[in-house]
C-alpha positions in Angstrom: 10.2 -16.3 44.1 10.6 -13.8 41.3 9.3 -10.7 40.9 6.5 -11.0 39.5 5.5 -9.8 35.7 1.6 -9.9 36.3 -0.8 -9.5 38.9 -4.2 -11.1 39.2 -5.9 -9.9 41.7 -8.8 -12.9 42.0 -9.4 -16.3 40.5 -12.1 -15.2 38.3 -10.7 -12.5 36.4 -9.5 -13.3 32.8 -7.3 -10.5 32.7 -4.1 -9.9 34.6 -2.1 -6.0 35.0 1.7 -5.7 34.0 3.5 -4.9 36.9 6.6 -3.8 35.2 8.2 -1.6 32.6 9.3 -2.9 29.4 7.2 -5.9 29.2 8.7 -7.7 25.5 6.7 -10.0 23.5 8.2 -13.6 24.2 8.1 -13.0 27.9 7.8 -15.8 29.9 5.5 -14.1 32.7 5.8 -15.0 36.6 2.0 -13.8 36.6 0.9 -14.2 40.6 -2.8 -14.4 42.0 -2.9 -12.2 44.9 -6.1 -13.8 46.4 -4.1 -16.4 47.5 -0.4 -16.0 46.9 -0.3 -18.5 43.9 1.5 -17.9 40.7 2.0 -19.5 37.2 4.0 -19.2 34.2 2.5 -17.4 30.5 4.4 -16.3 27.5 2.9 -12.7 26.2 2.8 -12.4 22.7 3.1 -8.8 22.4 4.7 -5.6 24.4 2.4 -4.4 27.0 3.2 -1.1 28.5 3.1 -1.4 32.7 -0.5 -0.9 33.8 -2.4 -2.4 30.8 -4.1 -5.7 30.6 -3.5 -9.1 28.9 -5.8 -11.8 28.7 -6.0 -15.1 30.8 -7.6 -16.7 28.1 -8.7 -16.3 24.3 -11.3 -13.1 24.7 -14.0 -13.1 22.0 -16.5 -9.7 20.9 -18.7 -9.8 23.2 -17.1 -11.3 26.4 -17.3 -9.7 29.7 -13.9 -8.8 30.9 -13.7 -9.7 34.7 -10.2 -7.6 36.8 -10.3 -7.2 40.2 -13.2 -9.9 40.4 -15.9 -7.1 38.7 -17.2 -6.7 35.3 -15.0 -3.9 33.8 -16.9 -3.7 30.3 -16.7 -6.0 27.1 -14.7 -6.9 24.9 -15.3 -5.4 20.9 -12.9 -7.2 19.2 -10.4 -10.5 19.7 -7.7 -11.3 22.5 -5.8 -14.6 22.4 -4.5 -15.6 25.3 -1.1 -13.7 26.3 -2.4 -10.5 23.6 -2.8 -6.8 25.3 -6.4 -5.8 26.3 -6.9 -2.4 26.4 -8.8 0.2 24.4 -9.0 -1.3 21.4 -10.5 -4.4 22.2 -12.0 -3.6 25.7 -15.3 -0.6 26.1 -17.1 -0.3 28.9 -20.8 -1.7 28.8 -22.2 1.9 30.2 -22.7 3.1 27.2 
């Protein structure tokens, strides 16, 4: 296998972390679920700097973002499937 592009760390999350510098819009990821060793294959539409998110799947207002398998807040504005989730888009729900 590759190295990977994206981690996601459980099969309910709808966001995956970039795992490498320098991730170009156009990518074809090798995004791999760690819960079980699978992977599969995503084109990001945007650069994503190491350590931020992109979504799984379109993301609307309101959404709860799930990463690591927990609620990490909601989202406040759109995500399309392969855009960066960070945030701009992403606030937690504690306040």
């Amino acid at each position: 296998m590759s190295i990977p592009h994206l981690l996601v760390h459980d099969p309910a999350d709808n966001v995956g972390v970039v795992v490498v510098e320098g991730l170009a819009a156009g990518t074809e990821m090798l995004c791999v679920v760690t819960h079980d060793n699978t992977d599969f294959r995503m084109p990001v539409s945007m650069d994503v700097p190491i350590g931020h998110k992109v979504a799984l799947r379109d993301l609307a207002p309101g959404d709860t973002v799930i990463k690591y398998g927990q609620d990490i807040g909601r989202m406040v504005a759109p995500a399309k499937r392969g855009e960066h989730v960070h945030v701009h888009n992403l606030k937690t729900k504690r306040w």
